[in-house]
C-alpha positions in Angstrom: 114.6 180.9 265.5 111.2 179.8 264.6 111.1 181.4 261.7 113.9 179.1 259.7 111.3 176.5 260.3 108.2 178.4 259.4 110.1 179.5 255.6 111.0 175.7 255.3 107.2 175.1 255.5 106.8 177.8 252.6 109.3 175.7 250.6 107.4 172.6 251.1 103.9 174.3 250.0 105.5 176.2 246.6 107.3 172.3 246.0 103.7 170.8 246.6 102.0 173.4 244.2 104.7 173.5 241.7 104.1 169.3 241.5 100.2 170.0 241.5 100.0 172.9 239.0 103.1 171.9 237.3 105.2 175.6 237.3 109.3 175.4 237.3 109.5 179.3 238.6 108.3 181.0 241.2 108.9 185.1 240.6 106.9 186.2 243.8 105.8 184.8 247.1 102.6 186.8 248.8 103.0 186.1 252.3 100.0 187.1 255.4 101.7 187.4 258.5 99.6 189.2 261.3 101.1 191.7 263.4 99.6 189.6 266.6 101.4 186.4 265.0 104.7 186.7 267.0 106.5 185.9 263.5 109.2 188.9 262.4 109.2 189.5 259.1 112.6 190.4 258.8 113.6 187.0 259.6 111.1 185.4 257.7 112.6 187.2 254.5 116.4 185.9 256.2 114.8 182.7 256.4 113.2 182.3 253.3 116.5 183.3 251.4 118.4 180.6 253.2 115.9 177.6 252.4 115.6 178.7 249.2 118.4 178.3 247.8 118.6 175.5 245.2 114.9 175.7 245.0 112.5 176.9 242.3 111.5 179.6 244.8 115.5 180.9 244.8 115.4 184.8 244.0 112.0 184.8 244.7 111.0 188.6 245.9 108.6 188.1 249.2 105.9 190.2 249.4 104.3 190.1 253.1 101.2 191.7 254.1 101.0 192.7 257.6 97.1 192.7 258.9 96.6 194.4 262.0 95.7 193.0 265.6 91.6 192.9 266.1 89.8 192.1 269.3 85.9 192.2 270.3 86.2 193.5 273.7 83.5 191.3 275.9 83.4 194.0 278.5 81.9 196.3 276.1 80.9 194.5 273.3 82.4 196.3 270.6 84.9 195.1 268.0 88.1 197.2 268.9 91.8 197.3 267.4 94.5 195.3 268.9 98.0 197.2 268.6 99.7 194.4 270.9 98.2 191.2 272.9 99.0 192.7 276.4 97.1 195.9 275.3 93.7 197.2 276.8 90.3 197.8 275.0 90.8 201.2 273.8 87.2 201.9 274.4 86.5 200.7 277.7 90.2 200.1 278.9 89.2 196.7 279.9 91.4 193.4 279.5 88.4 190.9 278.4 89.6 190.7 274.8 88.9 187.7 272.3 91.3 188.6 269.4 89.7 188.2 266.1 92.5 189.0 263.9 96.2 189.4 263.2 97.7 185.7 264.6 97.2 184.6 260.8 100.8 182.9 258.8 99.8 182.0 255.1 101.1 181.8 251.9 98.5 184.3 249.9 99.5 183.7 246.0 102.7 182.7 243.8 103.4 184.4 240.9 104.9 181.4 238.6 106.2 181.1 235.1 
């Protein structure tokens, strides 16, 4: 489970922050997490609650933002959604796709007191 090491890695950016900006509280975690990213939400939340505890970031509410998958299609040149990686231009049904969105994992904003 990947994602037990990806929260971890939240942990450490909120405990770098809080020692840079100088919070004690984090009230909200804004989370990007692409739908193309092949991290579940679900158990980034499960993930997240586990690490934290102990932490400023304990009770925390996650909020995660789920962009969707974009490709430009090189057979016909267009820029074209991308429900899933194995999927087919949906203009041209062809398979040359360079994805341009939705592999993305960040930490968007804390809400801090």
């Amino acid at each position: 489970m990947h994602e037990l090491a990806l929260s971890q890695g939240i942990i450490d950016v909120i405990r770098d922050q809080a020692a840079a900006q100088g919070f004690t509280t984090v009230k909200t975690v804004r989370l990007v997490i692409g739908t193309l990213s092949h991290v579940e939400p679900q158990a980034i939340a499960f993930g997240f609650d586990a690490v934290s505890r102990g932490t400023i970031a304990e009770g925390a509410v996650l909020d995660i933002e789920r962009p969707p998958g974009q490709a430009f299609c090189l057979s016909c040149e267009k820029p074209v959604p991308l429900p899933e990686r194995s999927a087919p231009c949906p203009e041209c049904a062809g398979h040359q796709l360079m994805v341009t969105g939705g592999e993305e994992m960040r930490v968007k904003e804390l809400e801090v007191e």
